[in-house]
PyMOL CGO cylinders between C-alpha atoms (Angstrom):
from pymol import cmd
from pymol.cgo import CYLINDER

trace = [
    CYLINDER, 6.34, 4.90, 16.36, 6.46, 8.82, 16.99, 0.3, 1, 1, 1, 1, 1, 1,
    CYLINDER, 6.46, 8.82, 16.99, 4.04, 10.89, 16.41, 0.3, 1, 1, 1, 1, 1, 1,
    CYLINDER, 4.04, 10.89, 16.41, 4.14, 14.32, 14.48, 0.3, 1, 1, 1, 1, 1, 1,
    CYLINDER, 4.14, 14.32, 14.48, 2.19, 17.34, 15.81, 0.3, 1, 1, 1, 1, 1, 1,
    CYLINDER, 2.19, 17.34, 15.81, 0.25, 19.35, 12.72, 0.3, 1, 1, 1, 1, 1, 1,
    CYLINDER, 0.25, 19.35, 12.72, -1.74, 22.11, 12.59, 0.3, 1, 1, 1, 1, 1, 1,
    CYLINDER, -1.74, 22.11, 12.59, -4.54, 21.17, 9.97, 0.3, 1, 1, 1, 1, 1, 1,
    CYLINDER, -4.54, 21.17, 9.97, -7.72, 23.28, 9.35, 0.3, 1, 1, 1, 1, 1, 1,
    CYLINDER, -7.72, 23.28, 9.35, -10.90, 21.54, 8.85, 0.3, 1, 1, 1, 1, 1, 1,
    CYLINDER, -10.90, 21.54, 8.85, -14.60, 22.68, 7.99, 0.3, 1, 1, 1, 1, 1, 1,
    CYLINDER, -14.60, 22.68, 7.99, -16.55, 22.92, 11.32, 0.3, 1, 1, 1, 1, 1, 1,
    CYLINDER, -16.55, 22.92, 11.32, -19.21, 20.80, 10.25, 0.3, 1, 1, 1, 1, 1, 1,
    CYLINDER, -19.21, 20.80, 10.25, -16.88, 17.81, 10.11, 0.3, 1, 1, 1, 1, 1, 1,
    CYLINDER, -16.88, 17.81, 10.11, -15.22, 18.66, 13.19, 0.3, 1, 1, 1, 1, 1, 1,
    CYLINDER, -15.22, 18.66, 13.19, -18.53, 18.09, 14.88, 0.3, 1, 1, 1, 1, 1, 1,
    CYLINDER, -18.53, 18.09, 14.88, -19.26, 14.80, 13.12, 0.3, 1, 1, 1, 1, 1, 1,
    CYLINDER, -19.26, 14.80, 13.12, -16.02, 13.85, 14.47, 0.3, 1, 1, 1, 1, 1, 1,
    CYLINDER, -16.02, 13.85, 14.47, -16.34, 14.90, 17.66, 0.3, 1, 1, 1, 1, 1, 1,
    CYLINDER, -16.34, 14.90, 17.66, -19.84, 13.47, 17.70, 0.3, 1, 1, 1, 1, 1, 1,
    CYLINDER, -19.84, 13.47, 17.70, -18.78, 9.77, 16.75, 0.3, 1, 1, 1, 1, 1, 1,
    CYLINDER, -18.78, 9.77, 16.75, -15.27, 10.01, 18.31, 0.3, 1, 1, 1, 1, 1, 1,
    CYLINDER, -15.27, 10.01, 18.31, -15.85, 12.26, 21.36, 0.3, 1, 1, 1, 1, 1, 1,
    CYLINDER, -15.85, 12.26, 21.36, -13.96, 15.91, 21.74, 0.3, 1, 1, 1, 1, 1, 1,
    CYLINDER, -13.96, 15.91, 21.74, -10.36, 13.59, 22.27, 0.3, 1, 1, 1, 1, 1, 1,
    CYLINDER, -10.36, 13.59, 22.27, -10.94, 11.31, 19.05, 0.3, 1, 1, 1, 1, 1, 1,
    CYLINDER, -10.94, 11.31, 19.05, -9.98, 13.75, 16.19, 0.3, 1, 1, 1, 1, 1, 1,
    CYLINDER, -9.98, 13.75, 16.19, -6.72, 12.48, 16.22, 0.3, 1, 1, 1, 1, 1, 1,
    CYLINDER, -6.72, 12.48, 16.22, -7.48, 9.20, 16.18, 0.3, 1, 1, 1, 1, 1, 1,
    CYLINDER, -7.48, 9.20, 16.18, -10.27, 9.70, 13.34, 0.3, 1, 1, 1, 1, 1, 1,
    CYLINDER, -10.27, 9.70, 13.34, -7.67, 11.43, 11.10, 0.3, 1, 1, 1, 1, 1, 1,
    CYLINDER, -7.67, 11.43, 11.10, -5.16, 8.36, 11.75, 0.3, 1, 1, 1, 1, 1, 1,
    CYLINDER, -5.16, 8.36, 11.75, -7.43, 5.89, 10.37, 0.3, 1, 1, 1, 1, 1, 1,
    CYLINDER, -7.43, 5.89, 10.37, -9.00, 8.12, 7.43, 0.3, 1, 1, 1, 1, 1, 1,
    CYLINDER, -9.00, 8.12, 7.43, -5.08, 8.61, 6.43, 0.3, 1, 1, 1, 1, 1, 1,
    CYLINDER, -5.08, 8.61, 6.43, -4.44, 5.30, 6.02, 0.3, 1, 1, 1, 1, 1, 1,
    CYLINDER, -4.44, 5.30, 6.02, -7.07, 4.09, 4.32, 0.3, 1, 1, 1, 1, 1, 1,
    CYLINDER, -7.07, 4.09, 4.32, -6.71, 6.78, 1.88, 0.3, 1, 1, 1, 1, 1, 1,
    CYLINDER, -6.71, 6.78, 1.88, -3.16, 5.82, 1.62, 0.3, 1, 1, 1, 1, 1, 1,
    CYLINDER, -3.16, 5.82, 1.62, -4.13, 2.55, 1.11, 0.3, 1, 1, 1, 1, 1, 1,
    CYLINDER, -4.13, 2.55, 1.11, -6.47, 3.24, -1.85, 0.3, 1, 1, 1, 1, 1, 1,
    CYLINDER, -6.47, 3.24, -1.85, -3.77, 5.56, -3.35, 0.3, 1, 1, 1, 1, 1, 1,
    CYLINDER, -3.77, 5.56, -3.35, -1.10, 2.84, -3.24, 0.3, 1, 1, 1, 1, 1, 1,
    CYLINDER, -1.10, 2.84, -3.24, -2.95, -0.01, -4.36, 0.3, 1, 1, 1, 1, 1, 1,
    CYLINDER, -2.95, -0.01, -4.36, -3.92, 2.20, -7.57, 0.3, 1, 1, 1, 1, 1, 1,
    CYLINDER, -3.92, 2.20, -7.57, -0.31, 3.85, -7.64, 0.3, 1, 1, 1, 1, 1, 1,
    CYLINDER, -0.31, 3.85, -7.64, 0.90, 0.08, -8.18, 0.3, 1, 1, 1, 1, 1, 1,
    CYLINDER, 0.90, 0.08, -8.18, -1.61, -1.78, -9.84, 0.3, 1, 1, 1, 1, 1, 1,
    CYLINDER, -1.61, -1.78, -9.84, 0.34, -1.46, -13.11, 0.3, 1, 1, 1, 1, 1, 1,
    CYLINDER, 0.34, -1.46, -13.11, 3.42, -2.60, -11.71, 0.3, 1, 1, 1, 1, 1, 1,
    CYLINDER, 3.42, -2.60, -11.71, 1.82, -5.71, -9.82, 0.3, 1, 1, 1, 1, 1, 1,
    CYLINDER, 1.82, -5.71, -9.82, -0.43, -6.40, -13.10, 0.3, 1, 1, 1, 1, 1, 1,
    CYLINDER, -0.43, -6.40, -13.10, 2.85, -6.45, -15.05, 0.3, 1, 1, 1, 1, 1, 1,
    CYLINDER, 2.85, -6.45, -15.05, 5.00, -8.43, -12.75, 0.3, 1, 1, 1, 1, 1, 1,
    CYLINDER, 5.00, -8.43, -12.75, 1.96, -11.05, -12.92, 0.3, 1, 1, 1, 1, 1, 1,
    CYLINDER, 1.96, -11.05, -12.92, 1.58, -10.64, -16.51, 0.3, 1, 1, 1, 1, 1, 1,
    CYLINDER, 1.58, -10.64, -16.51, 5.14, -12.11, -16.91, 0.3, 1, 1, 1, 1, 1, 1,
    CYLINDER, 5.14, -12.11, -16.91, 5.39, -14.36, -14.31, 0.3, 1, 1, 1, 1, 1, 1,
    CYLINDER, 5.39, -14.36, -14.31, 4.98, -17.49, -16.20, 0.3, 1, 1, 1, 1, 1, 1,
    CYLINDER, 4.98, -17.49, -16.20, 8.03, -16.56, -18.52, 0.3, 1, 1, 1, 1, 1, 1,
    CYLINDER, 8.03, -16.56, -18.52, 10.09, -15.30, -16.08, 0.3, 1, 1, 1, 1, 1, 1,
    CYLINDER, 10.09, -15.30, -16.08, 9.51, -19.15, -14.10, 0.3, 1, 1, 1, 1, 1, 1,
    CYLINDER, 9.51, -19.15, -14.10, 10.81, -20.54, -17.59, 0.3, 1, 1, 1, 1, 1, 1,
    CYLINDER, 10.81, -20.54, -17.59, 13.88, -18.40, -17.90, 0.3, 1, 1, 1, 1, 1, 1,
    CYLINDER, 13.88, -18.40, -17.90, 14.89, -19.35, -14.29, 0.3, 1, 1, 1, 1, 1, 1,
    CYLINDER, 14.89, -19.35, -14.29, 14.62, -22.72, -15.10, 0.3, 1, 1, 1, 1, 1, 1,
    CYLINDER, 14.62, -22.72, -15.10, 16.81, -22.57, -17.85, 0.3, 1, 1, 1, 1, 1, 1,
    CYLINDER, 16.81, -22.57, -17.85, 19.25, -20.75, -15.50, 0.3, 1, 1, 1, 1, 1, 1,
    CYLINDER, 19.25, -20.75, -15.50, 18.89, -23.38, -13.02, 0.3, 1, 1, 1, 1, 1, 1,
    CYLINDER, 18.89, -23.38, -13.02, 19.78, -26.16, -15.29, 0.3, 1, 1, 1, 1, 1, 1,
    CYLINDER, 19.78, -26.16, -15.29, 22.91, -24.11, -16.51, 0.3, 1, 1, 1, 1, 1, 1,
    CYLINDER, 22.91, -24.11, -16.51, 24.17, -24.17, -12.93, 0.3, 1, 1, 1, 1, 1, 1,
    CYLINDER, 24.17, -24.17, -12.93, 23.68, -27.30, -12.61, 0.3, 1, 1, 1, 1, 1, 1,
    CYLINDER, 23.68, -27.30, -12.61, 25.18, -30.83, -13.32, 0.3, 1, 1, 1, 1, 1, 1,
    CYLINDER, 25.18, -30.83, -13.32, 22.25, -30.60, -15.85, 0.3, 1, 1, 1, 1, 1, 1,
    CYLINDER, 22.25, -30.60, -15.85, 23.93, -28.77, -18.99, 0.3, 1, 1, 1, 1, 1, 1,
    CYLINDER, 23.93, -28.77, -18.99, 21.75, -29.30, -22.01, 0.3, 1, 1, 1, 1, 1, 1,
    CYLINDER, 21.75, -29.30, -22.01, 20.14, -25.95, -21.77, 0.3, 1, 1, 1, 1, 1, 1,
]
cmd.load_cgo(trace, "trace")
């Protein structure tokens, strides 16, 4: 996947921690896996509505489909 160069400011006190933990070559790498956990997070809250409703009406939505299924069928005493 390519990569896109940015030019992001960042407190120097976390720049050390970084660099501490991750060495003076692991920013980059820190800042890819703090992104995507945060992304992460932010989706799974961004769509917990969605995926609680979907689940919510799951059960009717099975028993419509059956009823669909039996109309396209030989079976036609929906």
């Amino acid at each position: 996947m390519p990569n896109t160069r940015l030019n992001v400011s960042l407190p120097s006190h976390i720049v050390d921690d970084i660099k501490a933990l991750y060495g003076p070559r692991g920013i980059s790498q820190f800042l890819e896996e703090a992104a995507q956990e945060k992304l992460a997070v932010v989706k799974r809250d961004k769509y917990k509505h969605l995926i609680e409703g979907y689940q919510a009406t799951a059960d009717a939505t099975v028993k419509v489909l059956k009823r669909f299924e039996a109309a396209v069928t030989e079976k036609r005493d929906v």
